[in-house]
C-alpha positions as CSV (number, residue, x, y, z in Angstrom):
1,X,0.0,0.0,0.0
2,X,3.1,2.4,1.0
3,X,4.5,1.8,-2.5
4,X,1.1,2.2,-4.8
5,X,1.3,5.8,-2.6
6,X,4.4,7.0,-3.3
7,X,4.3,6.0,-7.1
8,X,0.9,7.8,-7.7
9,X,2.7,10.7,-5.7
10,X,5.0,11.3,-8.3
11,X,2.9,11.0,-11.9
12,X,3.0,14.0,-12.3
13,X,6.7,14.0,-13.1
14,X,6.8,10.5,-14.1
15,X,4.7,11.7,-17.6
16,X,7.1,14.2,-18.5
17,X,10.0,12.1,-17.9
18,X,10.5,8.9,-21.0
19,X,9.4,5.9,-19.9
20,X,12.4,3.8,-20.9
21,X,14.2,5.7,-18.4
22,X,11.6,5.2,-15.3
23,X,11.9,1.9,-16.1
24,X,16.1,1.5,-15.8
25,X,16.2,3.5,-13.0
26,X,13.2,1.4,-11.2
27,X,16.0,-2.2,-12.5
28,X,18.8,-0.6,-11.3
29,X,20.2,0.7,-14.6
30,X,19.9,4.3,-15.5
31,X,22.7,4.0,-18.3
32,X,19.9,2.3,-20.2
33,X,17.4,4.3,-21.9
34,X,14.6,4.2,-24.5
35,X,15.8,4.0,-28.2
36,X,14.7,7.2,-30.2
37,X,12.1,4.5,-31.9
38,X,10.2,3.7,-29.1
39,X,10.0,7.2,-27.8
40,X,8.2,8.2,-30.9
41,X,5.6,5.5,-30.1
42,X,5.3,6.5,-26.3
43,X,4.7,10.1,-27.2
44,X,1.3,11.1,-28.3
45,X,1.7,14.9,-28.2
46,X,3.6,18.1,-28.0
47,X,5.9,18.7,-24.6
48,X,7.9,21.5,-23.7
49,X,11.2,20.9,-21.1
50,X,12.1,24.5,-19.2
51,X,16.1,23.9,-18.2
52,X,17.3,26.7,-16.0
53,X,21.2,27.5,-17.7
54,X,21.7,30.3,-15.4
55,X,21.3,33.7,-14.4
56,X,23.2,36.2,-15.9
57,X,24.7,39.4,-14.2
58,X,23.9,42.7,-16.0
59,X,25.2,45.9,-14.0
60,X,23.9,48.3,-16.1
61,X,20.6,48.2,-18.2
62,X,21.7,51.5,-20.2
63,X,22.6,49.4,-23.0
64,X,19.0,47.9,-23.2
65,X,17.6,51.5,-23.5
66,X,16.3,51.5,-20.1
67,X,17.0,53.4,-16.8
68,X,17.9,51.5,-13.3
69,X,14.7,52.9,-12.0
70,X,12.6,51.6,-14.7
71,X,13.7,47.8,-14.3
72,X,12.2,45.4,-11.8
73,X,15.5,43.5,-12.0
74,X,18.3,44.0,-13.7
75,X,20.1,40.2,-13.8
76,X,18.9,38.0,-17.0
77,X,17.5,34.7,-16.7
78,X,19.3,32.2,-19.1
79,X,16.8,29.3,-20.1
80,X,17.2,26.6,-22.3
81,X,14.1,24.7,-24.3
82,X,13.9,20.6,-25.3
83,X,10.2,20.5,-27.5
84,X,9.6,16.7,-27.8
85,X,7.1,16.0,-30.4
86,X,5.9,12.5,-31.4
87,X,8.4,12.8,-34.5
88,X,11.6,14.1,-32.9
89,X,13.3,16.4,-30.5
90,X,14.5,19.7,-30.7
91,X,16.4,21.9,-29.1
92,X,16.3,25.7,-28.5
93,X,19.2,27.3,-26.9
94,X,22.0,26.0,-25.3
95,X,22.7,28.2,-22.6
96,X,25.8,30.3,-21.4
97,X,27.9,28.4,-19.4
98,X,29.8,25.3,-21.4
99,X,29.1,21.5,-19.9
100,X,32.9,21.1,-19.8
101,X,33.7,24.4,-18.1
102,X,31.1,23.1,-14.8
103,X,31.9,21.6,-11.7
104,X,29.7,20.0,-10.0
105,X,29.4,20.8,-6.1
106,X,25.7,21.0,-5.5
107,X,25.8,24.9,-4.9
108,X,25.3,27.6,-7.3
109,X,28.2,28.7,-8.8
110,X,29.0,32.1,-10.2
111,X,31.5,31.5,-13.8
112,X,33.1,34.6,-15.4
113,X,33.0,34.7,-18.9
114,X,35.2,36.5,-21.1
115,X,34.7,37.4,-25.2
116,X,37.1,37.8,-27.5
117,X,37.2,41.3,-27.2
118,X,37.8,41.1,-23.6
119,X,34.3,42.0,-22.5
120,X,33.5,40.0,-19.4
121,X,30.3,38.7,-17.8
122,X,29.5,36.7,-14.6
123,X,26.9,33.9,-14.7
124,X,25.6,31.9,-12.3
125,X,24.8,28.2,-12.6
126,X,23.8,25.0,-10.5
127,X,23.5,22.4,-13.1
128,X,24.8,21.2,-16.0
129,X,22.5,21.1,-19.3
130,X,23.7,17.6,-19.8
131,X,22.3,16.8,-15.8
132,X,18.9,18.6,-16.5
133,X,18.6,16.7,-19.7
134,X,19.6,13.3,-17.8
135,X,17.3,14.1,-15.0
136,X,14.2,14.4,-17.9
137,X,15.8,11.4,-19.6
138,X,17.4,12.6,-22.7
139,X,21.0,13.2,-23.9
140,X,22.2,15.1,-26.5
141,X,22.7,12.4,-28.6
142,X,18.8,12.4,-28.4
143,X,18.0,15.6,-30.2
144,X,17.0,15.4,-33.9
145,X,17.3,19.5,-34.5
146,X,19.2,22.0,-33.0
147,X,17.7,25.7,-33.4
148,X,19.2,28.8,-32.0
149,X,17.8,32.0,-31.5
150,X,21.1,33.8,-32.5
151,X,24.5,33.7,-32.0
152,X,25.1,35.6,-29.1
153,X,27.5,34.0,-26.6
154,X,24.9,33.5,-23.4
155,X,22.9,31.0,-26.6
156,X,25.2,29.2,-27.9
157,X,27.6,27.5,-25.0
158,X,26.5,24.4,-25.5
159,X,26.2,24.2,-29.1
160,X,29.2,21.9,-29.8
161,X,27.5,19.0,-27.5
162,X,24.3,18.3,-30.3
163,X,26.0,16.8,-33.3
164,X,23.2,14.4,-33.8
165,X,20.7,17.3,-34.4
166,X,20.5,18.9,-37.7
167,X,20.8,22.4,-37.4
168,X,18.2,24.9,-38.1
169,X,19.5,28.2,-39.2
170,X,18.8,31.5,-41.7
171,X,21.7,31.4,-44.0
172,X,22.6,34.9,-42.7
173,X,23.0,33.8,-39.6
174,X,25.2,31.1,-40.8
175,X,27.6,33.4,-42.8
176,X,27.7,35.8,-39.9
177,X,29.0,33.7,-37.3
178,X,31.6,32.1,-39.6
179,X,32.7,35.5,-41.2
180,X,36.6,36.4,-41.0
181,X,35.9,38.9,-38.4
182,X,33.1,37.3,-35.9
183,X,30.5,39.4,-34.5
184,X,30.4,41.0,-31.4
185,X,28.9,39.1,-28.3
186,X,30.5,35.7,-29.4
187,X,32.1,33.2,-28.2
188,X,32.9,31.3,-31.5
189,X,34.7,28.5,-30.2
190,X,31.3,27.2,-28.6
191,X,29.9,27.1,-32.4
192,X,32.9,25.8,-34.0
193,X,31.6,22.2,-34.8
194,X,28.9,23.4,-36.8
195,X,30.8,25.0,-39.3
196,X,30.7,21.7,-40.7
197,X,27.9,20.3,-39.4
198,X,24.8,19.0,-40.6
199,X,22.6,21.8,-41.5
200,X,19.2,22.5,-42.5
201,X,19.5,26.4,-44.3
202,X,15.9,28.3,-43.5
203,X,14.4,30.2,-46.2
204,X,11.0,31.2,-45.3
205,X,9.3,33.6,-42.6
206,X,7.8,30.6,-41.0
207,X,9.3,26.8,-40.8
208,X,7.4,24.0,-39.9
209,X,9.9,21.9,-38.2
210,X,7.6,18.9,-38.0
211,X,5.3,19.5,-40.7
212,X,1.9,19.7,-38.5
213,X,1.9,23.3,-37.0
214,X,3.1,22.5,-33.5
215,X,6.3,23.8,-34.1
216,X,7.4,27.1,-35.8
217,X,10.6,28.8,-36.6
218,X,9.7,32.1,-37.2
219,X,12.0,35.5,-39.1
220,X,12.5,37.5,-36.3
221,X,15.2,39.8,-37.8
222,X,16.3,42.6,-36.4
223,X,18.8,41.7,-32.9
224,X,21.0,39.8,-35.4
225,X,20.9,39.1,-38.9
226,X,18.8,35.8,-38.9
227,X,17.7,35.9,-35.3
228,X,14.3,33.6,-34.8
229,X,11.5,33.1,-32.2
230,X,9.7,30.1,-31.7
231,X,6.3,29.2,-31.8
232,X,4.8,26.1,-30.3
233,X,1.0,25.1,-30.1
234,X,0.8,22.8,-26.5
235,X,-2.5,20.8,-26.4
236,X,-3.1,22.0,-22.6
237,X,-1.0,25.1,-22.2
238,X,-1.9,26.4,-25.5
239,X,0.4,28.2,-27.8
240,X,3.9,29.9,-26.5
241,X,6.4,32.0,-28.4
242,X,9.6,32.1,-27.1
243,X,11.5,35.2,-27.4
244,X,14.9,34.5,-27.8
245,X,16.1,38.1,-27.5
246,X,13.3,40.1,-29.5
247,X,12.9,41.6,-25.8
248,X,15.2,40.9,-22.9
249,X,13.1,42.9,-20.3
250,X,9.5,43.0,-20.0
251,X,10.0,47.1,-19.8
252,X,11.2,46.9,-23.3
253,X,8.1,45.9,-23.9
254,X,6.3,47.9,-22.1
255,X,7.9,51.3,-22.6
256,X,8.9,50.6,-25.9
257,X,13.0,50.5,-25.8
258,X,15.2,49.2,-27.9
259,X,18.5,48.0,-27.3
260,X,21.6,50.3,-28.2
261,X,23.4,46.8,-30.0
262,X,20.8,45.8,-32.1
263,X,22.4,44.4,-35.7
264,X,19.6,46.6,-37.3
265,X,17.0,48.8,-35.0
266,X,14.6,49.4,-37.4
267,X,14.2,45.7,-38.4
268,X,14.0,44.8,-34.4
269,X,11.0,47.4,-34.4
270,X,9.1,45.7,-37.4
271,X,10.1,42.3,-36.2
272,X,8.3,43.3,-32.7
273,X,5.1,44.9,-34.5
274,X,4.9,41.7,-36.1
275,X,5.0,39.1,-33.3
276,X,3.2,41.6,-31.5
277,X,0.2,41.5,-34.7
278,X,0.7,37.0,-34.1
279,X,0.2,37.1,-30.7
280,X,-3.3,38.8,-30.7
281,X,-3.9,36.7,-33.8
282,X,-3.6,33.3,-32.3
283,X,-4.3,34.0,-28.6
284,X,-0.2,33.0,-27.6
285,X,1.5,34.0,-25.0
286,X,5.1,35.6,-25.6
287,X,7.9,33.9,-22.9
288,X,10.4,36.8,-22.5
289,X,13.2,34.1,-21.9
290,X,15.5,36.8,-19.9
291,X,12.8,38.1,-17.4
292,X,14.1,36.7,-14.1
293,X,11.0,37.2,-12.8
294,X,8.9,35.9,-15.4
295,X,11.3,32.5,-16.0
296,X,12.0,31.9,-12.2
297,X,7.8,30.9,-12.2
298,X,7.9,28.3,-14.9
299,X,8.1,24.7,-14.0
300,X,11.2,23.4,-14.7
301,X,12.5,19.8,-15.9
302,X,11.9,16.7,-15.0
303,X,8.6,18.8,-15.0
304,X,6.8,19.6,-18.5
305,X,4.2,21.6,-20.0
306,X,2.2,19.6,-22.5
């Protein structure tokens, strides 16, 4: 009777989390998992995975267009997405902290960062991406697509890890991060393996990563030269956008601001008048993936929404 308890207890997690995996850890192996084959028959619709990759230290919000007074909280949130849809996995962002930089103690830990051009940032992190994936029961070998939002460096950490995934990207974002002279707010090196990777080269406004309308790509130009949102149609939590960095503060929003390092402004202003037009069209709501207080009240994995 104890045990019939505590398994109903935990259903609620045990749904989000693959089955092959419950069922190693409950034998005693948890180095054995469900084959990608199986998980496509044990999934019947849509899930989104909310991995927290940090939170990232921003002294002054000038650069966002803002004043200190005008911001509930100045430190970014850095999440990172796994959609698992009947027909494959993908996954959005990678985070800012590389796997092979953490060490795990159990604690947060606070990592300084340094870009190419010396700029330096402090993040802090408790787990791993790897761990959080583990922990919902995936790896990366697991992930069919990789999509980023852009290039910047607290997106792309991770990158290197997913070289099962096809990656989804606008050409121009392509050339951009592989030009002679990088862009600004990179950390190439945690791109590198894509250079010559498998890639899936996006060409229209909206992509249909799985063909059925659960999952969109959509142009979101403006913060880079190919930078993307995405779009996801949940059966119970209904459709989501996620931001990527078409606003980083909900006062952006709000107040109407606009970042001083934008690729091009006046495409980030169109791009946002067009979301903006999508959201009241299809009833979504718009995740602003760096709102620490906004992120910091999703459920995260193990834990779904579906």
């Amino acid at each position: 009777m104890m045990r019939r308890t505590q398994v109903n207890a935990g259903l609620g997690i045990l749904t989000c989390i693959r089955l092959g995996t419950f069922i190693a850890i409950a034998l005693g192996d948890p180095s054995q998992t469900a084959s990608p084959s199986s998980k496509k028959q044990l999934l019947s619709s849509l899930r989104l995975y909310v991995f927290d990759c940090g939170i990232l230290r921003i002294a002054d919000v000038g650069s966002f267009g803002l004043k200190p007074k005008e911001v509930a909280a100045s430190n970014l949130s850095v999440p990172c997405f796994l959609v698992v849809h009947p027909e494959g996995t993908l996954m959005w962002e990678t985070g800012t902290v590389p796997d092979s930089a953490w060490v795990p103690n159990g604690k947060q830990v606070t990592y300084q960062v340094v870009l190419p051009d010396s700029q330096k940032f402090e993040v802090t992190i408790i787990k791993s991406l790897t761990q959080q994936l583990a922990e919902a029961g995936y790896s990366p070998v697991d992930i069919d697509y990789l999509a980023l939002s852009h290039y910047h460096f607290d997106h792309t950490a991770n990158a290197n890890q997913f070289m099962n995934a096809a990656w989804l990207v606008p050409q121009e974002e392509r050339d951009a991060m592989f030009a002679e002279t990088p862009p600004g707010l990179t950390q190439p090196a945690t791109f590198a393996a894509l250079r010559d990777h498998k890639t899936i080269i996006i060409k229209s406004d909206d992509y249909d990563v799985f063909g059925d309308g659960t999952v969109v790509i959509k142009r979101a130009r403006g913060h880079t030269p190919g930078h993307q949102v995405l779009y996801l149609k949940l059966a119970k939590t209904g459709g989501v956008v996620l931001s990527g960095d078409l606003y980083h503060y909900a006062e952006e929003r709000t107040l109407d601001r606009v970042p001083t390092f934008e690729f091009d402004a006046k495409k980030t202003r169109a791009t946002r008048a067009a979301i903006e037009a999508f959201l009241k069209k299809s009833g979504a709501q718009l995740w602003i993936q760096h709102d620490l207080g906004a992120n910091s009240k999703l459920k995260k994995a193990p834990d779904c929404y579906d």
